[in-house]
MITORSE-629046 format. One record per atom (N, C-alpha, C): residue in one letter; x, y, z. Coordinates in steps of 0.2 Angstrom, whole numbers, padded with zeros to 4 digits, always signed. Layout:
AXYZ...
***
This chain:
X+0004-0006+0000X+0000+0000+0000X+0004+0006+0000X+0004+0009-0004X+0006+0018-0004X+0004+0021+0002X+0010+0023+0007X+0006+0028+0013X+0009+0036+0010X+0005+0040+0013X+0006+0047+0012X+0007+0049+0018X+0015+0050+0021X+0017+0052+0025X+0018+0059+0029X+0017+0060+0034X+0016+0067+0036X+0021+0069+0043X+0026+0072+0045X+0028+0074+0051X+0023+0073+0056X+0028+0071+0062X+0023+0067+0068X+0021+0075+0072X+0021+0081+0070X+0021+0085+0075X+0013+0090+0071X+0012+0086+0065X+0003+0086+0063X-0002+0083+0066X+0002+0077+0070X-0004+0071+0073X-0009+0074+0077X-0016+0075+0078X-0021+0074+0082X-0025+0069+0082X-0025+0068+0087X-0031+0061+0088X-0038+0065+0091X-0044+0061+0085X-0052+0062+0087X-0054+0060+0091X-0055+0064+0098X-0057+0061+0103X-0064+0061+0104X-0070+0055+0107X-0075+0053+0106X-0074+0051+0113X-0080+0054+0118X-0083+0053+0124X-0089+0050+0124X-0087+0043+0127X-0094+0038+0126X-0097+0034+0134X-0101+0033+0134X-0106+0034+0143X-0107+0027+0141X-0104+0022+0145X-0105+0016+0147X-0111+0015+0149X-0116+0009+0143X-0124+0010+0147X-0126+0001+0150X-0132+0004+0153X-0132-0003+0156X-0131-0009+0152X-0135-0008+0149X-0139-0011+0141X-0131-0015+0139X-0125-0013+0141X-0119-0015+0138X-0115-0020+0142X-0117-0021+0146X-0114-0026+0152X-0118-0034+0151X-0114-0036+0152X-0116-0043+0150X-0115-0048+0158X-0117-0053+0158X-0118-0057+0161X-0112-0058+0167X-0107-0056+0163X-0100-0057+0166X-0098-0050+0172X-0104-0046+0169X-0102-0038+0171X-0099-0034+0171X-0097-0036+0162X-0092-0030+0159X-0093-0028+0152X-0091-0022+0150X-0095-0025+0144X-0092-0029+0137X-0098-0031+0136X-0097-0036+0131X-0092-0035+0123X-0090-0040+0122X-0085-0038+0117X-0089-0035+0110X-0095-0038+0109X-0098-0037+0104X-0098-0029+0104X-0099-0027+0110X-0104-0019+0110X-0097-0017+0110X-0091-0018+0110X-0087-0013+0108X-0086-0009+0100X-0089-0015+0096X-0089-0012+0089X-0094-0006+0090X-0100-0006+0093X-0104+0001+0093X-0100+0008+0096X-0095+0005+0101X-0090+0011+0104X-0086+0015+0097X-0083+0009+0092X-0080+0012+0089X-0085+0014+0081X-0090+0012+0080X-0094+0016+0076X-0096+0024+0078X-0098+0023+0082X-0098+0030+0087X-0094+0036+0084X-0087+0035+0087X-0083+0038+0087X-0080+0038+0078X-0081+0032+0076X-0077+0032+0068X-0084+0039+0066X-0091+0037+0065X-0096+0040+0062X-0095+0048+0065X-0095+0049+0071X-0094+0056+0074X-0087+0060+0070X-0081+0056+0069X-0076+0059+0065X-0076+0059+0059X-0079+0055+0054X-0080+0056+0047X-0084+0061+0044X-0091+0060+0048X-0096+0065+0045X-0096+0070+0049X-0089+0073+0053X-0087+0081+0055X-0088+0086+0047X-0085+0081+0044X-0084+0084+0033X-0091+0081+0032X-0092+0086+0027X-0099+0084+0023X-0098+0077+0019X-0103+0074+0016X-0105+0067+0015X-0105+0068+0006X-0107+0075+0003X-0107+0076-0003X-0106+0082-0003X-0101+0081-0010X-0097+0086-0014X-0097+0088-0021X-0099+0093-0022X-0101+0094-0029X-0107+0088-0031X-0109+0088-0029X-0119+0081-0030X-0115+0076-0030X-0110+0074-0026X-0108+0066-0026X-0106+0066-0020X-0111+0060-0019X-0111+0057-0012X-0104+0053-0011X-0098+0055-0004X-0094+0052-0004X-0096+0046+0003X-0097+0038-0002X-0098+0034+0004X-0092+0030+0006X-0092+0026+0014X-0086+0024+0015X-0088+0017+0014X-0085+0012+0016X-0088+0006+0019X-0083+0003+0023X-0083-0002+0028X-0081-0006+0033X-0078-0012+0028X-0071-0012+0029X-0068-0018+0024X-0064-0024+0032X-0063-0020+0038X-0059-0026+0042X-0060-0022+0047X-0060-0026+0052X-0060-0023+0061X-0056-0028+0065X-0052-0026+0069X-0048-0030+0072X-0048-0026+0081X-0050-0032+0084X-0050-0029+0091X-0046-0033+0094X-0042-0030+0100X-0038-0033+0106X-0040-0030+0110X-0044-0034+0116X-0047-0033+0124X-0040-0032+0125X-0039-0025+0132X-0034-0027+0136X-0038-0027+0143X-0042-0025+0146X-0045-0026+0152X-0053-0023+0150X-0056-0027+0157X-0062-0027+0156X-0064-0021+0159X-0071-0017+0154X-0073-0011+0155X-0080-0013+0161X-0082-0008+0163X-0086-0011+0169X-0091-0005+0170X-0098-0006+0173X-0099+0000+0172X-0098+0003+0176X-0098+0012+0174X-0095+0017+0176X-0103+0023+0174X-0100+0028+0180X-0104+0037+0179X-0101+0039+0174X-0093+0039+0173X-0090+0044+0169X-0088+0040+0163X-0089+0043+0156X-0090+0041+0151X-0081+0041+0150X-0080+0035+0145X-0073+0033+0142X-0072+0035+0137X-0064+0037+0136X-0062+0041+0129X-0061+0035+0122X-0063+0035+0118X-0062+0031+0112X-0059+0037+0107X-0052+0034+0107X-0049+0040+0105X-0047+0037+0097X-0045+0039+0091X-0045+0038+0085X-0041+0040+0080X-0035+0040+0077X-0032+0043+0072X-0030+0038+0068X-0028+0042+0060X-0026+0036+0054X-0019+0034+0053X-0018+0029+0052X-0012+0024+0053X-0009+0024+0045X-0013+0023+0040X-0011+0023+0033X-0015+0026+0030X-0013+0027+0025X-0018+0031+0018X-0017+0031+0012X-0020+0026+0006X-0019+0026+0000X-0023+0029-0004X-0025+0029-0009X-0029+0032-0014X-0037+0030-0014X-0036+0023-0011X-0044+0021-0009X-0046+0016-0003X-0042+0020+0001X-0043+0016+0008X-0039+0017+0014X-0039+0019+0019X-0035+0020+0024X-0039+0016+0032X-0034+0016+0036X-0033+0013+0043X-0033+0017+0047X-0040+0016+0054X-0038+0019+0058X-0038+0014+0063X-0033+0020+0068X-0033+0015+0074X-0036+0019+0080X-0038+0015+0085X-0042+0016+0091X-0039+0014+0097X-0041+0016+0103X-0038+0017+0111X-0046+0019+0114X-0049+0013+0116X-0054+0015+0121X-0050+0015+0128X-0051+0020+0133X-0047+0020+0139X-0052+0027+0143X-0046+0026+0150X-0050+0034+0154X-0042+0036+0155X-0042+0039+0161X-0037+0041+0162X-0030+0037+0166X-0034+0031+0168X-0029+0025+0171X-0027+0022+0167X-0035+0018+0162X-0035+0012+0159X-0033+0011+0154X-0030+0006+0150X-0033+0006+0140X-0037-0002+0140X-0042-0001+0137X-0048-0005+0138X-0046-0011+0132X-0046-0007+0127X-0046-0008+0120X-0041-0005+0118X-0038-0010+0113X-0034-0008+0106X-0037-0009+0102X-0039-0005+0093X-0041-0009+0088X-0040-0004+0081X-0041-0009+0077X-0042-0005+0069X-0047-0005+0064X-0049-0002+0061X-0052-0004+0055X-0051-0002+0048X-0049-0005+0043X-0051-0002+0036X-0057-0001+0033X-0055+0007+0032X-0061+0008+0029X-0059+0009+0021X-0066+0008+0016X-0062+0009+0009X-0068+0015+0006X-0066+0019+0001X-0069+0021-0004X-0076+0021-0006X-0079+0022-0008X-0087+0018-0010X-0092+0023-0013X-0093+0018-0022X-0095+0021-0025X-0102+0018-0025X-0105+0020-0022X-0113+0015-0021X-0117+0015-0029X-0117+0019-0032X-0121+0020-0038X-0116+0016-0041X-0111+0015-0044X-0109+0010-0048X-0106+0002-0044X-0105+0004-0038X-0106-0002-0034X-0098-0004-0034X-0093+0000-0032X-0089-0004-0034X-0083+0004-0029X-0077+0003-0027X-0073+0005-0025X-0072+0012-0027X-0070+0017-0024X-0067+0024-0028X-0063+0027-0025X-0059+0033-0027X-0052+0035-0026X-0053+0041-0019X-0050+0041-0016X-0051+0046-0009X-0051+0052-0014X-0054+0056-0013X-0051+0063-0016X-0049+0067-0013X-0045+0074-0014X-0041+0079-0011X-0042+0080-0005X-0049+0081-0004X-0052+0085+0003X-0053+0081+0007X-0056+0075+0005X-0055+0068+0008X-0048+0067+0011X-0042+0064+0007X-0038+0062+0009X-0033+0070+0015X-0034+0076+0014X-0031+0081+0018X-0034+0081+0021X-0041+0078+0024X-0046+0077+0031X-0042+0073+0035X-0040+0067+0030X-0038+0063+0034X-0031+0061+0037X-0026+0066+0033X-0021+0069+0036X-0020+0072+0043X-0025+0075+0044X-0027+0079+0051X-0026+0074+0054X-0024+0069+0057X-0026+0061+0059X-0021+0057+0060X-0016+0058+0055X-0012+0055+0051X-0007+0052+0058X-0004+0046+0060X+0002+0045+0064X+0004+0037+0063X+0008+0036+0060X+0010+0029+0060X+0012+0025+0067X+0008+0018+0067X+0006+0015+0074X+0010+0009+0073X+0013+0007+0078X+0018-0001+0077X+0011-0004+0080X+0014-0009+0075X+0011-0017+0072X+0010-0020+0078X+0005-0025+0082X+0003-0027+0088X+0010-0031+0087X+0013-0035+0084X+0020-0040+0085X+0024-0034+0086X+0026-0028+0083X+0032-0022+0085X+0032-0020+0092X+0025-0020+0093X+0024-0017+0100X+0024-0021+0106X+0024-0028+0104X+0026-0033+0108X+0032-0037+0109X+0037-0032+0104X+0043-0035+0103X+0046-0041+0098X+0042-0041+0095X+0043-0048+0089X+0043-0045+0082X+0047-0040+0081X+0047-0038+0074X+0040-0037+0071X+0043-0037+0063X+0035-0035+0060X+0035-0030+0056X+0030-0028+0053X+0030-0021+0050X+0021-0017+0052X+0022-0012+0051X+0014-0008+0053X+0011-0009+0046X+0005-0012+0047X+0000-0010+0041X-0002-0016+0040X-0006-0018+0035X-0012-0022+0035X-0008-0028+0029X-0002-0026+0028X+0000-0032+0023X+0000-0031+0014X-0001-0027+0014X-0004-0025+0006X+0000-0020+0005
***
């Protein structure tokens, strides 16, 4: 994959404040792995459609190509809402990585990723990030070691492609 590299002193991370609800705690008492994909739609949805969705009369859609979660501790419920925090890891012409950190100020709950790709709904098939799009997503931009890097087992960061 072609990455579009940017100085690390551009990075911001989207930060997404999410209120742990009952409805999310499971039988174990924490919540459920499932309901973590709602945390990070949450927060993925809250930071894309910050930008408008169409430009110039075309609708820019994304779609969900992969998700990769790592529990590190169980979330439990709480009054004060948890940070699920958000920036982009890669970016090619029709598709980029983002990675996640659900945490508080102690904790990191979760680690995770998803590719998201391009999407041209009317002809149903893939399309190219465009200018606005791909300089959105700069704002974001920090390259993340690979969960083998970060565990000390070599590797490279990125999805393999």
């Amino acid at each position: 994959m072609t990455e579009l590299r940017h100085p690390p002193e551009q990075l911001t991370r989207f930060v997404f404040e999410r209120k742990v609800r009952f409805a999310d705690i499971d039988s174990f008492g924490h919540v459920n792995n499932v309901r973590f994909l709602d945390y990070l739609e949450d927060a993925r949805v809250s930071m894309l459609w910050e930008r408008p969705r169409e430009i110039d009369g075309r609708r820019q859609d994304l779609v969900v190509a992969r998700h990769e979660i790592d529990y590190r501790r169980p979330l439990t419920f709480c009054a004060d809402p948890v940070r699920v925090e958000v920036w982009v890891t890669e970016i090619s012409r029709v598709r980029f990585t983002l990675a996640y950190e659900i945490r508080d100020d102690e904790t990191l709950y979760v680690e995770a990723r998803t590719v998201m790709v391009a999407y041209d709904a009317t002809a149903a098939r893939p399309r190219r990030l465009d200018e606005d799009e791909l300089a959105y997503l700069r704002r974001f931009f920090a390259v993340a070691p690979s969960p083998a890097a970060a565990a000390g087992v070599g590797g490279r960061s990125g999805d393999g492609t």
